[in-house]
DRENMI-604283 format. One record per atom (N, C-alpha, C): residue number from 1; atom name; x, y, z. Coordinates in Angstrom, 3 decimals, padded with zeros to 6 digits. Example, Ala and Ser with C-alpha at 12.3 -4.5 7.8 and 13.67 -1.06 7.14 Angstrom:
# DRENMI-604283
<site 1; N; <013.190; -005.690; 007.800>>,
<site 1; CA; <012.300; -004.500; 007.800>>,
<site 1; C; <013.200; -003.300; 007.800>>,
<site 2; N; <012.850; -002.250; 007.080>>,
<site 2; CA; <013.670; -001.060; 007.140>>,
<site 2; C; <012.900; 000.030; 007.870>>,
# end
This chain:
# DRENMI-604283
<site 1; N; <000.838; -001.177; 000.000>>,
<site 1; CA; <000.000; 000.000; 000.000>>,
<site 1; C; <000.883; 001.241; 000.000>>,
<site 2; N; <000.398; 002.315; -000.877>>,
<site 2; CA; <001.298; 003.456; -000.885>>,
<site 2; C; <001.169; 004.427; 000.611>>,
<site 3; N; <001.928; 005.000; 001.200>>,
<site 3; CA; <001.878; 005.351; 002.550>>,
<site 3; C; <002.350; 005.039; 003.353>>,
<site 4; N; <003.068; 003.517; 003.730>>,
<site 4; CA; <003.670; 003.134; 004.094>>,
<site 4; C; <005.156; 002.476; 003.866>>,
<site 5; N; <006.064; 003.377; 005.497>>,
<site 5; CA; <007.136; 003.112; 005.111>>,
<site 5; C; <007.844; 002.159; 005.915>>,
<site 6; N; <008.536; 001.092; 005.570>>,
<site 6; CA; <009.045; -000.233; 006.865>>,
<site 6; C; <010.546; -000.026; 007.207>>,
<site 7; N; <010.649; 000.102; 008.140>>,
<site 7; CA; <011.846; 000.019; 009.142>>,
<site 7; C; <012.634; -001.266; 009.739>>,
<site 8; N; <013.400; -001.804; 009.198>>,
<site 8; CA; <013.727; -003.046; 010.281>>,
<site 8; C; <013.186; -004.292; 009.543>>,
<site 9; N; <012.523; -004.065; 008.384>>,
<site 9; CA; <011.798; -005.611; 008.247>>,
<site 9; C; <012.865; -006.582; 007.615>>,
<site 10; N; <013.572; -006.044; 007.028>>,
<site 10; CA; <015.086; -006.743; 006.589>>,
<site 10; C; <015.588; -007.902; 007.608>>,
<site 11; N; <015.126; -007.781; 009.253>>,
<site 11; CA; <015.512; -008.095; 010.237>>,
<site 11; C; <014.586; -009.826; 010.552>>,
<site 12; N; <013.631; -009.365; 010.260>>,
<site 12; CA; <012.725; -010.331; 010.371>>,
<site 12; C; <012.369; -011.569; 009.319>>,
<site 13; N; <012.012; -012.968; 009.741>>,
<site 13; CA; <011.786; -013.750; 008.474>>,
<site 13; C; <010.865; -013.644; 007.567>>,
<site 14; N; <010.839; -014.098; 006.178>>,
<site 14; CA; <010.064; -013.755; 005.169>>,
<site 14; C; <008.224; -014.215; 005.657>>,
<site 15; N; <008.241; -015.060; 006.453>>,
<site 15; CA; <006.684; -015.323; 007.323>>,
<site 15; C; <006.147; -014.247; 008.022>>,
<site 16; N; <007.187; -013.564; 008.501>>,
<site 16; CA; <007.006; -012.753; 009.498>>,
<site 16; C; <006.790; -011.204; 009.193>>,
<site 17; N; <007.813; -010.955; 007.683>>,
<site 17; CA; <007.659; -010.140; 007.023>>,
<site 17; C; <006.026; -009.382; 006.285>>,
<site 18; N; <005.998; -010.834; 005.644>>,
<site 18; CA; <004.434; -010.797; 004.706>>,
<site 18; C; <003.639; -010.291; 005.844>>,
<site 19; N; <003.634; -010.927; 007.049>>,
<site 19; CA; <002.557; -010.983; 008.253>>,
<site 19; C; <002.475; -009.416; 008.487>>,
<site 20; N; <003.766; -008.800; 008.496>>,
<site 20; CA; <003.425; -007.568; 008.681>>,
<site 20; C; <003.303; -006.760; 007.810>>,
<site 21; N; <003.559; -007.110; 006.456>>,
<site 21; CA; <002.988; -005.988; 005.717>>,
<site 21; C; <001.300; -006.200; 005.676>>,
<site 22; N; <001.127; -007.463; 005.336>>,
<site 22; CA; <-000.685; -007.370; 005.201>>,
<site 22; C; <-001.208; -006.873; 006.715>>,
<site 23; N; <-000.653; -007.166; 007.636>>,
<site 23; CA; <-001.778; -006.593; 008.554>>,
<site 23; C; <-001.433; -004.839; 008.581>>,
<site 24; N; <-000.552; -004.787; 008.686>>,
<site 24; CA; <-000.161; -003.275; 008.431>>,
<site 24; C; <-001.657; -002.823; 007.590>>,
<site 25; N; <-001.070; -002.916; 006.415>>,
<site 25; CA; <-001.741; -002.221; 005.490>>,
<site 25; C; <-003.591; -002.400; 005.491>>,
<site 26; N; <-004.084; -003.438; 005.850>>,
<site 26; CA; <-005.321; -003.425; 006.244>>,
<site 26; C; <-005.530; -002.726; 007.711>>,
<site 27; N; <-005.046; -002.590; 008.858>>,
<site 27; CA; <-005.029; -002.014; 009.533>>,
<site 27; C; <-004.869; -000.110; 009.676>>,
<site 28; N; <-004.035; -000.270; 008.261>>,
<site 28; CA; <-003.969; 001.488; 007.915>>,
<site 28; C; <-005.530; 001.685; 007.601>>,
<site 29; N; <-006.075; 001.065; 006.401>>,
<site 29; CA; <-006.911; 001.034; 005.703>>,
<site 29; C; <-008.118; 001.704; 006.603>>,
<site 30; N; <-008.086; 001.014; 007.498>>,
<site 30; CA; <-008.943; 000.958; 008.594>>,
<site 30; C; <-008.915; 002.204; 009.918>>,
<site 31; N; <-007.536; 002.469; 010.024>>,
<site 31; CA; <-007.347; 003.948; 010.641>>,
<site 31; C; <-007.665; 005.050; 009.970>>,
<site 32; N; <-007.390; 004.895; 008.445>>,
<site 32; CA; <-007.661; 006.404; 008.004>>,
<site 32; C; <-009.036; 006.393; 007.372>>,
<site 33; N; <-009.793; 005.367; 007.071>>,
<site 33; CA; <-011.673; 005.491; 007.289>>,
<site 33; C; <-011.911; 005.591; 008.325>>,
<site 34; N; <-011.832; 005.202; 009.744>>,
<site 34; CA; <-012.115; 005.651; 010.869>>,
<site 34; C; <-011.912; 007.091; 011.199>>,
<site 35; N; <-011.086; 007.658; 011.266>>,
<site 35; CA; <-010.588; 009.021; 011.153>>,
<site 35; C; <-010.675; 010.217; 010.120>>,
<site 36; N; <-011.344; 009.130; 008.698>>,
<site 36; CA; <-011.733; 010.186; 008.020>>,
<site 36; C; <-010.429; 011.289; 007.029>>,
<site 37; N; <-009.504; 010.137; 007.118>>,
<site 37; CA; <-008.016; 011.601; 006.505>>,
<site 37; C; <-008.238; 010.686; 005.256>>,
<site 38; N; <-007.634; 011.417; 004.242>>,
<site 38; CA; <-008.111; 011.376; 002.787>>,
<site 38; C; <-006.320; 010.875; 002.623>>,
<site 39; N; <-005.399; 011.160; 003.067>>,
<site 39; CA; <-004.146; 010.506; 002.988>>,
<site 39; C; <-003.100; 011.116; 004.120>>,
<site 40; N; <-002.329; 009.889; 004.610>>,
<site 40; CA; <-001.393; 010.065; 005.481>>,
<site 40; C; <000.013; 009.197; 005.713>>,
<site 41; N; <000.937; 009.855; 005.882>>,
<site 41; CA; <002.271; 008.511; 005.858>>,
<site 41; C; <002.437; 007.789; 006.784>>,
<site 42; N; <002.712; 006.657; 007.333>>,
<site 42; CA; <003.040; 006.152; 008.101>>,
<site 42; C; <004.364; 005.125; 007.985>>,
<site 43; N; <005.363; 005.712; 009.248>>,
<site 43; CA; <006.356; 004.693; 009.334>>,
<site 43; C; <006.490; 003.764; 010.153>>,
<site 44; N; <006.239; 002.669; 009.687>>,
<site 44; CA; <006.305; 001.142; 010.587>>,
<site 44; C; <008.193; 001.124; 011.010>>,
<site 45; N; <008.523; 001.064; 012.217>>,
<site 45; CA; <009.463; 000.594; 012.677>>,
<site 45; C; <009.703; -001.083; 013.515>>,
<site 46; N; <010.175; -002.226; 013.033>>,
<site 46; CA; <010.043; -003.167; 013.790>>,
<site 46; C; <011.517; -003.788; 014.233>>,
<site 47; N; <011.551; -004.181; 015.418>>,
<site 47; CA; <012.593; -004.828; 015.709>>,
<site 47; C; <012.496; -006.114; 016.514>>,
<site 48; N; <013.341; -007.389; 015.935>>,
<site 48; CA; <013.278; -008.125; 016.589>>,
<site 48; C; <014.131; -008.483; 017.548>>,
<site 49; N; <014.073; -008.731; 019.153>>,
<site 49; CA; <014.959; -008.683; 020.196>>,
<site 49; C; <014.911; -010.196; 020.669>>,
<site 50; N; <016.314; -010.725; 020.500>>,
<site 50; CA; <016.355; -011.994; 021.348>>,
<site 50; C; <016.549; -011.793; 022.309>>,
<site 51; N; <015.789; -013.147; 023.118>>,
<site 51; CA; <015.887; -013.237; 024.406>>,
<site 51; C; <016.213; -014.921; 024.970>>,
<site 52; N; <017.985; -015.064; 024.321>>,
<site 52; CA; <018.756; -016.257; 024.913>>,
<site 52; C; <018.836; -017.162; 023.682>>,
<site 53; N; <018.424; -018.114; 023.759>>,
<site 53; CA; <018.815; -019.177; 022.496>>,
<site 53; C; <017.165; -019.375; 021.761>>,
<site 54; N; <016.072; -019.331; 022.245>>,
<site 54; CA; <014.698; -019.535; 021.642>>,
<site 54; C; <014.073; -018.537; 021.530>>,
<site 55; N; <013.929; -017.955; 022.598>>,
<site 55; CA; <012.724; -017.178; 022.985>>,
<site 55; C; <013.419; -015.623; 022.197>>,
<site 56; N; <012.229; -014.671; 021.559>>,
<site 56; CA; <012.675; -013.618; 021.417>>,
<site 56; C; <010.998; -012.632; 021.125>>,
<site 57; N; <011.231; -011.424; 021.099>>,
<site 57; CA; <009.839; -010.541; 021.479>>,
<site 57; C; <010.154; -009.795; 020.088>>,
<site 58; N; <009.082; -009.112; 019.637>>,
<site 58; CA; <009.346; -007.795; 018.744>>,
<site 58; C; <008.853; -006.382; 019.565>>,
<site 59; N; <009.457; -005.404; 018.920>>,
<site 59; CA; <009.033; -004.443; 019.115>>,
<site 59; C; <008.598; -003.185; 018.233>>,
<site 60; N; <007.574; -002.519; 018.402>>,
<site 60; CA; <007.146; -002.130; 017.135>>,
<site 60; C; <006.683; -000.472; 017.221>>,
<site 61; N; <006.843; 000.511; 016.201>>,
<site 61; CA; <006.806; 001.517; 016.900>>,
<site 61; C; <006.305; 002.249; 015.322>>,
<site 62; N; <004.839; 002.710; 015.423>>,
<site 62; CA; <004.281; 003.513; 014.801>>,
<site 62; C; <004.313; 004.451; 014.604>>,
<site 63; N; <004.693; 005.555; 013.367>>,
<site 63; CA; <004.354; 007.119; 013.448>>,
<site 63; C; <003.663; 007.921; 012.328>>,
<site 64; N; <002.624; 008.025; 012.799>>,
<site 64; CA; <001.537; 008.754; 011.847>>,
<site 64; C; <002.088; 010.424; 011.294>>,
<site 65; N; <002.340; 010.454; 009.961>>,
<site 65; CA; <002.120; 011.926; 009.851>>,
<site 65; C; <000.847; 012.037; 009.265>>,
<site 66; N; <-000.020; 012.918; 009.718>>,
<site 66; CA; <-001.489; 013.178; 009.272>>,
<site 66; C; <-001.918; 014.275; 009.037>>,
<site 67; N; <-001.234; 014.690; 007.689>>,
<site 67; CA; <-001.212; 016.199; 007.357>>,
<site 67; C; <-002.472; 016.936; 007.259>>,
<site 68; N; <-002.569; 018.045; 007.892>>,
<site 68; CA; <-003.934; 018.692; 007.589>>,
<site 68; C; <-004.518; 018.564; 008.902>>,
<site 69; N; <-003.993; 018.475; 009.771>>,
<site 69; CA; <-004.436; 018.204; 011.310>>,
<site 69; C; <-003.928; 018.844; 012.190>>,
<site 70; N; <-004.703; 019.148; 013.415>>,
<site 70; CA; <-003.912; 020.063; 014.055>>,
<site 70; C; <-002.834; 019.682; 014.503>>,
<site 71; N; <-002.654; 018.660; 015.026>>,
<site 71; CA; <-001.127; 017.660; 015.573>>,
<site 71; C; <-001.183; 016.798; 014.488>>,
<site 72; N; <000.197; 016.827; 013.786>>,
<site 72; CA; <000.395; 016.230; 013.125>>,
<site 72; C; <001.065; 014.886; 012.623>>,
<site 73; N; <001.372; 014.600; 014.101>>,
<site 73; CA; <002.324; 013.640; 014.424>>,
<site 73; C; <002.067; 012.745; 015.520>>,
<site 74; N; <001.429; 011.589; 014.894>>,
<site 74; CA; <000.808; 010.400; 016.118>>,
<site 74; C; <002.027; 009.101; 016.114>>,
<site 75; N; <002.277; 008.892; 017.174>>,
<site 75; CA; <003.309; 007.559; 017.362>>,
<site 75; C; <002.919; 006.845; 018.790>>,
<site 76; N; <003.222; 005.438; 018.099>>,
<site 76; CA; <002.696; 004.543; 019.054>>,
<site 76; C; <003.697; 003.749; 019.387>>,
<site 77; N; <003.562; 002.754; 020.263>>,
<site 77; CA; <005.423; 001.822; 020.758>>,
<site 77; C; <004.922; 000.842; 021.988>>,
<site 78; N; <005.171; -000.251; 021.000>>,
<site 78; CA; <004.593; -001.574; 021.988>>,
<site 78; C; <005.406; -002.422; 021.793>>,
<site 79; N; <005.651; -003.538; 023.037>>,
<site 79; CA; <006.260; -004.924; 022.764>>,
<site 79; C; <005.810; -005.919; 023.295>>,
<site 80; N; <005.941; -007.133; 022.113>>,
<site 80; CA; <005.145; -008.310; 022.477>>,
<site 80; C; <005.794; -009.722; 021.988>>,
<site 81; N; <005.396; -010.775; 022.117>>,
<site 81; CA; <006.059; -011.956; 022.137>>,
<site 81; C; <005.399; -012.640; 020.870>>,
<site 82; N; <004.192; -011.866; 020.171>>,
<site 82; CA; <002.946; -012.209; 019.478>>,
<site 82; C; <003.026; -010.999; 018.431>>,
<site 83; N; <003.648; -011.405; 017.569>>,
<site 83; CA; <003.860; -010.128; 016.466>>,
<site 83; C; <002.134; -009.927; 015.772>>,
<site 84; N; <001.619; -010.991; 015.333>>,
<site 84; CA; <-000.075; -010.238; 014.671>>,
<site 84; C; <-000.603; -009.698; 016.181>>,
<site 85; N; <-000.465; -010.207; 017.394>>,
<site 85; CA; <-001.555; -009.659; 018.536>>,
<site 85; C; <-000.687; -007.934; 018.457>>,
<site 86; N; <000.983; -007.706; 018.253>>,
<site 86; CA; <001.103; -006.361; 018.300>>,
<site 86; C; <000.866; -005.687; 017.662>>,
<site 87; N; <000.722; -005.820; 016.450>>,
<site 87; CA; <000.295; -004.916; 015.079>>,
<site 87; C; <-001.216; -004.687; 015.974>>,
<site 88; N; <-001.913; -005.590; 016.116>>,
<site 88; CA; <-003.170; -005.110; 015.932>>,
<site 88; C; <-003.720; -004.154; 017.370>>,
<site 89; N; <-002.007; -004.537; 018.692>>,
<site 89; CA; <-002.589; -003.408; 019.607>>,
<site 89; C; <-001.840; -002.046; 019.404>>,
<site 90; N; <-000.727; -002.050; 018.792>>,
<site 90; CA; <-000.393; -000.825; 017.937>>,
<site 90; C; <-001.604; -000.157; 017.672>>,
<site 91; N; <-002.241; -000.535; 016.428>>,
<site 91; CA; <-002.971; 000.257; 015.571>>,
<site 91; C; <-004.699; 000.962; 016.453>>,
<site 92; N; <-004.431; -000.162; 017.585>>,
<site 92; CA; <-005.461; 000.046; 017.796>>,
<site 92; C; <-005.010; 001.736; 018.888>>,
<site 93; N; <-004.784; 001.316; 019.403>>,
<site 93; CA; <-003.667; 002.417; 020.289>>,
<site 93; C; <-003.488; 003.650; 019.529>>,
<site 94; N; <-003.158; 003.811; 018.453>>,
<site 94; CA; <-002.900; 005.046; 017.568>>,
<site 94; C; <-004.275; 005.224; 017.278>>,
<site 95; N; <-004.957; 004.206; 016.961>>,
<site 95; CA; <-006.382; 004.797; 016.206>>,
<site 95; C; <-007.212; 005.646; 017.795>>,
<site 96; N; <-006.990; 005.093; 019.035>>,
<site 96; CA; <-007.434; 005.956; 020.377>>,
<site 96; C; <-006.861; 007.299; 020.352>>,
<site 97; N; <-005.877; 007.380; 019.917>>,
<site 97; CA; <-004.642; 008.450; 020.370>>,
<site 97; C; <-005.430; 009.366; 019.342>>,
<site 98; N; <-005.245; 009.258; 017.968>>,
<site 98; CA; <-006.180; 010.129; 016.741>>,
<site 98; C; <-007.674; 010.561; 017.363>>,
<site 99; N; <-008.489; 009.606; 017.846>>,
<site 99; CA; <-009.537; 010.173; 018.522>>,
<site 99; C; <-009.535; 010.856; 019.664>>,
<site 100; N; <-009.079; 011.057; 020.267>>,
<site 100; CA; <-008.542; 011.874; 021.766>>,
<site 100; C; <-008.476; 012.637; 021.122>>,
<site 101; N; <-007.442; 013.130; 020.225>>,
<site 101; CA; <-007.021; 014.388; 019.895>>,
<site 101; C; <-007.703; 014.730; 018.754>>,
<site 102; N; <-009.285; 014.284; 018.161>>,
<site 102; CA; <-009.752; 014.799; 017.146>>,
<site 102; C; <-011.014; 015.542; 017.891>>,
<site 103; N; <-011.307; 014.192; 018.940>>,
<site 103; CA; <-012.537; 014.717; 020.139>>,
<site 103; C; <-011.906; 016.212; 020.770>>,
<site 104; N; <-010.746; 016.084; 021.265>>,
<site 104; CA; <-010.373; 017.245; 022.145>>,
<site 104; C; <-010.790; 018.135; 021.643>>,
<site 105; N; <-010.162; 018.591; 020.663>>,
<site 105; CA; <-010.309; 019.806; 019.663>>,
<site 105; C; <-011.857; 020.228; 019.266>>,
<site 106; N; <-012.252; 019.057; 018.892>>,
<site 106; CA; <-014.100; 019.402; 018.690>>,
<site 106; C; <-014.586; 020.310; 020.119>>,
<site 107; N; <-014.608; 019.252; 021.332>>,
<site 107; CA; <-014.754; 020.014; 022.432>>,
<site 107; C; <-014.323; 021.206; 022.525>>,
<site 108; N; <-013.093; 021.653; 022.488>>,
<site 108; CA; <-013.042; 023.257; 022.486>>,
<site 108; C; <-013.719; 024.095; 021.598>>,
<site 109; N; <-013.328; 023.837; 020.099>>,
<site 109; CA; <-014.242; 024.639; 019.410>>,
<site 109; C; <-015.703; 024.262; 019.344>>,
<site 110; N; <-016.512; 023.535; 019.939>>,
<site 110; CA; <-017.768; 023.407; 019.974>>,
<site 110; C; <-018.588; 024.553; 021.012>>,
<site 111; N; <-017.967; 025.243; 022.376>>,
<site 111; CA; <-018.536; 025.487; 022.853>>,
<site 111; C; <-017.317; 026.966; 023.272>>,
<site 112; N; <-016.950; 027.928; 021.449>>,
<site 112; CA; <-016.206; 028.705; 021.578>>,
<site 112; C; <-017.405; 029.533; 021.131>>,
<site 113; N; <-017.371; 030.618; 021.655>>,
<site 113; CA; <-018.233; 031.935; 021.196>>,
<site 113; C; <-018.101; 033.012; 020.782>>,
# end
């Protein structure tokens, strides 16, 4: 999907890769109809961190530019052991963060005179 830019995926295996571009990109899909922006960039940052000889976590770190807004700059940063469960609490997390700060703003100018 155009809009998105990946960080780190070089790092990760080709399973793991695909996994995150498709959920990525349906997950954008889904932030910027929710929110209503007609286009915005986003840079996916991911890293994968071992932890000893098996076990290892990712970490993943979102940043919305959403031009045409009053803040223009939403970023999110989670880590998990469950790379699809983090994408999807990433996005969900940024998509709260965009509403906070779309609600805020309504609230003030709603009841400016």
């Amino acid at each position: 999907m155009e809009g998105i830019k990946y960080v780190g995926i070089d790092d990760l295996e080709a399973g793991e890769a695909g996994q995150l571009q498709e959920l990525s990109e349906d997950e954008f899909a889904k932030v910027l109809k929710r929110a209503k922006l007609k286009e915005a960039e986003l840079s996916v940052f991911v890293k994968k961190i071992h932890k000893g000889e098996k076990s290892h976590h990712y970490e993943l770190i979102l940043k919305l530019n959403a031009a045409g807004t009053k803040k223009a700059w939403f970023d999110v940063r989670h880590e998990d052991f469950d790379l699809a469960k983090l994408i999807h609490r990433c996005f969900d997390a940024l998509a709260a963060n965009m509403e906070h700060e779309f609600s805020k703003g309504l609230k003030k100018s709603k009841f400016v005179a």
